[in-house]
N, C-alpha and C positions, 0 to 999 in steps of 0.2 A: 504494500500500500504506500503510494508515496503521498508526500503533503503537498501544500499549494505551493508552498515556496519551493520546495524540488520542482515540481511541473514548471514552474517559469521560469528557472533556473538554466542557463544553457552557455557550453563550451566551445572553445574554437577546437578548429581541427587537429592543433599542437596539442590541445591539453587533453584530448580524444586520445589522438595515440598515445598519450603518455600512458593514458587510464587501460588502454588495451595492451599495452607493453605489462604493466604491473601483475593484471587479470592472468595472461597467459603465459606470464611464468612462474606468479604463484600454481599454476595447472601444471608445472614442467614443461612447456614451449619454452627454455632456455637457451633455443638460436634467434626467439625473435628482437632479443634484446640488442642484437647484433646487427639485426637486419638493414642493409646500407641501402640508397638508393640504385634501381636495376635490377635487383634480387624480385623472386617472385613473392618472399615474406612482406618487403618494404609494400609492394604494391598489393598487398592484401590486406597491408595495415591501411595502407592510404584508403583505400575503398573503402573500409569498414568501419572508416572515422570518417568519413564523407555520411555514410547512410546514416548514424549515429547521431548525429551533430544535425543531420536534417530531421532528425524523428525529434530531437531535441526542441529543435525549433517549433514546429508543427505543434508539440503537446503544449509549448510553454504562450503560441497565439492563442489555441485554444482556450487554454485555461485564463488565461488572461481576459482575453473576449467574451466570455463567459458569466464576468463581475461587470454589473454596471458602472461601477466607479471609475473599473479601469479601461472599459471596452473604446474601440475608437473605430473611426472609418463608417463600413460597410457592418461594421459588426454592434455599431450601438445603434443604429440605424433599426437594424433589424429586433434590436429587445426594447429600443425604445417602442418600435410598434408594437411587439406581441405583448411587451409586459406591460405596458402605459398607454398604451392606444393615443402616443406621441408621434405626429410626423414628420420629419425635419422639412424643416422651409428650404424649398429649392431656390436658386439664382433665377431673379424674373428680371426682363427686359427695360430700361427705359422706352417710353412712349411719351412724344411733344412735337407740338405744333413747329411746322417750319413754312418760311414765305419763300415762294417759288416763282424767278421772276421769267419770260421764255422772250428773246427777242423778236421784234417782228421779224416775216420773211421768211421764217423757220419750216420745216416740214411739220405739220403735225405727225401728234406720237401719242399711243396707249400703251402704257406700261399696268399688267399684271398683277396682283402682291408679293413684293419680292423683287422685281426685275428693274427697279430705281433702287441703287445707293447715291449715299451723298459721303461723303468726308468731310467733318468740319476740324480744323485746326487749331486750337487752343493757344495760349501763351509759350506753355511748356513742351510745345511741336509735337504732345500727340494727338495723332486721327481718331477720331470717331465714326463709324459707319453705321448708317440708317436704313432702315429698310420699309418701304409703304405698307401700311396697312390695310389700303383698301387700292383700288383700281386707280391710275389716274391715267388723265387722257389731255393732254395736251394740244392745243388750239391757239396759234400764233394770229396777232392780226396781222394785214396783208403789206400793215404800213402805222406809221404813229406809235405810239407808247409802247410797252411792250404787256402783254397778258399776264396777270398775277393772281396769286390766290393763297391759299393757306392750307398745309396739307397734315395729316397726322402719318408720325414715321414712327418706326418699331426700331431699337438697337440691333445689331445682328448679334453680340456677344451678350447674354445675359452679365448679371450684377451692378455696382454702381458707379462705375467707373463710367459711364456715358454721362453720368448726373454733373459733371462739371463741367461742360459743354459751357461758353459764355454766353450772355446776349449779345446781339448783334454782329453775334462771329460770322464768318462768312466763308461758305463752304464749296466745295469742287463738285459736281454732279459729274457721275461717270458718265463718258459714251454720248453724250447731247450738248454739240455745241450750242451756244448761244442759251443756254438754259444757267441761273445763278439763285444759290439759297441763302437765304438768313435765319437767324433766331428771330421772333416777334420781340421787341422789348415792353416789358409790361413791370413799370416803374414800382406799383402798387408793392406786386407780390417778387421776392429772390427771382425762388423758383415758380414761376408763373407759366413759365412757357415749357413745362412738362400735365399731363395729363395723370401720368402714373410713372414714377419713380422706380427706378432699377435698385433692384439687392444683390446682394452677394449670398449664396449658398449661407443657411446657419451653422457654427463653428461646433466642433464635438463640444466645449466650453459651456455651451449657452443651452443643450439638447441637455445635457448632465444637469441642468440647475433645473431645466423644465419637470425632468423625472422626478428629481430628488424633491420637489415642491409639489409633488401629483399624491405623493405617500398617503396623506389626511385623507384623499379623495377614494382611494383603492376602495372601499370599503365600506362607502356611506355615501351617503346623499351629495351631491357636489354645493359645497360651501359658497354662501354669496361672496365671500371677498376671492374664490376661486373661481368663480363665474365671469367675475369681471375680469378677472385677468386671461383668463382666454378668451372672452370674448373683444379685448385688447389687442390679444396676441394673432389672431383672427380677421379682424379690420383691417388690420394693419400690415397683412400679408407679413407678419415675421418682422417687422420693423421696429418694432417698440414689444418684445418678448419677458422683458426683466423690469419688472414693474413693483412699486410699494403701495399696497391700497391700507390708508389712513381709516380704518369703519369707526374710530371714534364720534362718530357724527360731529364733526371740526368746524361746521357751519350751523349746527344747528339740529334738529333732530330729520331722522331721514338722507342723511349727505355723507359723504363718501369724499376725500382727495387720493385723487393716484398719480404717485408720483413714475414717472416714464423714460426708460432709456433702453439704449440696447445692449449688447453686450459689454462694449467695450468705450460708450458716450451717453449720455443724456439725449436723449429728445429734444429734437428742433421744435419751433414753434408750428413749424408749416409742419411736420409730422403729425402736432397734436389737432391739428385746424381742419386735417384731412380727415380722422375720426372723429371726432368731439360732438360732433350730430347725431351721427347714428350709433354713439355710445349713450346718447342720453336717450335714444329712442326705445332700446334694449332695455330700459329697467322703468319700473314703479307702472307698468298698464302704458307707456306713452306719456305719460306727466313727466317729463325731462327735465322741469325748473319746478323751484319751489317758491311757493309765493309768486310764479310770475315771473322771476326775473333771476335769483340763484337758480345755477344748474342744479341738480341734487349729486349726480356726478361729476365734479371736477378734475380735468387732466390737465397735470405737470409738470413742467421739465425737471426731474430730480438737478441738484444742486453739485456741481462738477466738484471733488476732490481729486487734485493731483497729488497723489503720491511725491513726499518730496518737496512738497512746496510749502512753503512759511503756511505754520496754521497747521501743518496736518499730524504736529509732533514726532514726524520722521522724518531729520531730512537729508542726512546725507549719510550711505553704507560702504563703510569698507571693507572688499574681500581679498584676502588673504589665499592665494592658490598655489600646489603643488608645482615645484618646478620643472615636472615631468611633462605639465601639460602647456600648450603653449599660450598666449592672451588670446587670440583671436577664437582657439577652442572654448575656453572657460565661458567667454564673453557671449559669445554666440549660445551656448548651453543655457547660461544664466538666463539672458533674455527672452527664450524662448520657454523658460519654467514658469517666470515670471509673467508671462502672459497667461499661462493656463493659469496659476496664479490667482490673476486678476478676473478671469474670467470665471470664476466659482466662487465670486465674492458678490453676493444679488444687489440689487440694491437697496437702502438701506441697510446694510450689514445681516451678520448671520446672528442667528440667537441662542445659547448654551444653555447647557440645564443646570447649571448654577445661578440660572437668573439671570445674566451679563447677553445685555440685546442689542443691536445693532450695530453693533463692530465689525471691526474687520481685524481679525486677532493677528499682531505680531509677533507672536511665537511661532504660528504657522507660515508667516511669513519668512519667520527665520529658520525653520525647519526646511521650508521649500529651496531654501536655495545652500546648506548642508546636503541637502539627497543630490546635488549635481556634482558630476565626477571630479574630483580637481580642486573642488573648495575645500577648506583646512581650518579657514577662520574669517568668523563672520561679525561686524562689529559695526554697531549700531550710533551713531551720534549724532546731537541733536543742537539748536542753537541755545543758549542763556538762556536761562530762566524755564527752558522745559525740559520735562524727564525726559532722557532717549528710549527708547523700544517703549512706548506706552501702545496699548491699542488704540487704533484709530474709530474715532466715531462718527458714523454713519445715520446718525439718527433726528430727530426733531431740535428745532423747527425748521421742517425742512428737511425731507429725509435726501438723503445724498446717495451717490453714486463714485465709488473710487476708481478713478481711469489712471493711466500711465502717464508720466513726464512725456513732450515731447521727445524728448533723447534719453533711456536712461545711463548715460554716460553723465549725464549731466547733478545725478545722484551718488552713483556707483563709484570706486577707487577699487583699482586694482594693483597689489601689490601680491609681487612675484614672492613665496615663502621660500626662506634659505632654510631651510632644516628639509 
C-alpha cells in the first residue's frame, strides 16, 4: 500500500538506476553493478528506468489530479464539473462597433461572416483582427462623399486583449482598396464602443476558490448571499467571479453590498454598469430599489490593496536563496507561487476558525514562498512604526481585494546565500 506522498513522489532516471542497481544485487545480479555503457546489462538498466520513472510519473499526475486543491488543467476542469457542477468560463470574443468608410468609384462588395478582417494598430504596434458578425454588403456612390456606416465586428482570437483597441485608431481592411475603418469615439462612456467585452479563459486560481466556496451549498438549499454571487458570476460571463456580499442589511433593512473583482483586480465601473440592472431585477419579485430610489442590491468595486504598498503593513521581502540555484530561476519560481498565491486569497480575505476574518494570512504567505526550490530565508520588513509580517486586512469599510505590485521586484530583494 503506498501513501499519497509516495504516489506523487517521483525520480529521475539517475536515481532509477541507482535504485535498480541496489535491488539486483541485493538479489545476487553482482555484474550489474558493473555494467558500463554498450553492454546488454547497461541497456536493460537504461530501459527499465525509463519505464519506471514513467509509471512514476503517470501515478504521481494521477494522484495529484485526483485532490481538488491540487488538480490543474484539464483535470480540475473535469471535478470541478462532476463534483460542483462548476464550469470554467471559456475565453469569449471582443465584439464593437467600427465606422466603415468605402470611396467613391469602388466596385461594390458583399462580404459573408467572416470574410472582412480589419487590423487596427494601437500605440504599442500590436494588431488586432476583427471579424463581421453579420453580412455586409458594400455600395460605393458613383461620385461625391464616400459611403459610411457603422458595423458590429467579432475579435478573431478570443480573451481581452482586443479590449485595448483605442478610439479613433484607424485600421487596415484587408483585400478592399479604397475601403478605411475607425473606432466611433463616444466621449460619454471609456469603453463605449465595445458591445461585449472579450475575457481570457478563467485561471485554475479563480475555479479553486469557486469550489472551495460551493462547500455550504453541496448539501442544502442554495444560500441567498450564494445566489447572488453566481448569479454575479453568470451576468457577467466570468468577469466579476470573486465577489464579497455584505447581507448585513448596510443600507437598511432588505439590502445587500457586493463588493466585485476578478481574480487578480477589482471591478471597473463599466463592468459593474453592464450588470447592475438585471442584478437588481433577479431578487425581491422585481422590486430592484427600495423606497424608490436605493437599489436593495448594490454593486462594488472592492477597494485595491497592493501588496507592498504603504498601508498594507508589508512592505518590502527579502529572500535569501541557495547558491546552487541561479537569480533568474528563484525569481521566476517565486513569482509564479506568488501568483497562485494571490489568486486563492477571495476577496475580502479568508476567514479561520479561530475567529480571525478577512485577512489575508502572512504566515501562509511566508510558507508559500519557503515551498519554492532554492529559498533558504525569508524575511519580512516593514517601515516605522508598523509591525513587519502582521496579516493583512481585507475587510470593512470597505471590503478589499489584495492584487500584486506592478513589479514584484519592486518589493522583493534577492540575496544570493553563502553557506
Amino acid at each position: 500500500m503506498y501513501t499519497y506522498n509516495q504516489l506523487i513522489t517521483t525520480q529521475s532516471e539517475a536515481e532509477a538506476v541507482a535504485e535498480l542497481k541496489q535491488v539486483l544485487t541485493g538479489s545476487g545480479f553482482n555484474v550489474i553493478t558493473d555494467a558500463k555503457p554498450g553492454t546488454v546489462a547497461y541497456s536493460l538498466l537504461m530501459l527499465a528506468s525509463k519505464i519506471y520513472v514513467a509509471g512514476q510519473n503517470q501515478a504521481a499526475t494521477l494522484a495529484t489530479n485526483s485532490v481538488e486543491k491540487t488538480a490543474e488543467a484539464d483535470f480540475l476542469t473535469a471535478i470541478s464539473d462532476s463534483f460542483f457542477n462548476n464550469q470554467r468560463f471559456g475565453a469569449t470574443q471582443t465584439v464593437g462597433n467600427v465606422f466603415l468608410s468605402y470611396a467613391a468609384g469602388r466596385p461594390s462588395k458583399t462580404f459573408s461572416p467572416g470574410g472582412l478582417q480589419v487590423n487596427f494598430t494601437a500605440p504599442n504596434t500590436v494588431q488586432y483582427g476583427f471579424t463581421n458578425v453579420n453580412q455586409i454588403s458594400l455600395v460605393p456612390p458613383s461620385s461625391g462623399p464616400p459611403a459610411t456606416g457603422t458595423f458590429s465586428f467579432r475579435a478573431i482570437t478570443p480573451g481581452s486583449g482586443p479590449s485595448t483597441v483605442l478610439f479613433a485608431s484607424t485600421g487596415s481592411v484587408q483585400t478592399v482598396p479604397g475601403l478605411t475603418v475607425t473606432i466611433p469615439y463616444n466621449g460619454a462612456l471609456l469603453l463605449g464602443w465595445q458591445s461585449s467585452l472579450g475575457l481570457d479563459a478563467e485561471v485554475d486560481p479563480s475555479l479553486h476558490i469557486r469550489n472551495e466556496t460551493k462547500w455550504s451549498t453541496l448539501a442544502a438549499v442554495e444560500t441567498p448571499t450564494s445566489r447572488v454571487t453566481n448569479a454575479i458570476v453568470s451576468q457577467s460571463l466570468g468577469a466579476l467571479y470573486d465577489v464579497y456580499v455584505d447581507a448585513s442589511n448596510p443600507r437598511g433593512p432588505g439590502t445587500l453590498d457586493v463588493y466585485c473583482s476578478s481574480a487578480t483586480a477589482v471591478a471597473t465601473q463599466f463592468q459593474i454598469d453592464q450588470i447592475s440592472g438585471s442584478i437588481q431585477q433577479l431578487f425581491f419579485n422585481g422590486a430592484g430599489t427600495l423606497g424608490g430610489t436605493s437599489p436593495r442590491v448594490l454593486l462594488k468595486p472592492a477597494t485595491a490593496v497592493v501588496f507592498g504598498a504603504a498601508g498594507s503593513g508589508n512592505e518590502t521581502v527579502t529572500i535569501y536563496y541557495d547558491k546552487t540555484y541561479t537569480l533568474a530561476t528563484v525569481t521566476q519560481n517565486v513569482e509564479a507561487a506568488l501568483t497562485t498565491w494571490l489568486g486563492g486569497i477571495p476577496t475580502g480575505g479568508k476567514t479561520y476558525a479561530s475567529g480571525v476574518a478577512n485577512i489575508a494570512d502572512i504566515d501562509d504567505f511566508i510558507a508559500t514562498l519557503y515551498s519554492v526550490a532554492g529559498v533558504v530565508k525569508v524575511k519580512i520588513t516593514s517601515t516605522p512604526g508598523v509591525s513587519p509580517g502582521q496579516d493583512i486586512d481585507l475587510g470593512p469599510p470597505g471590503f478589499k481585494k489584495l492584487v500584486a505590485p506592478t513589479l514584484w521586484s519592486s518589493v522583493i530583494t534577492y540575496v544570493q546565500s553563502t553557506r
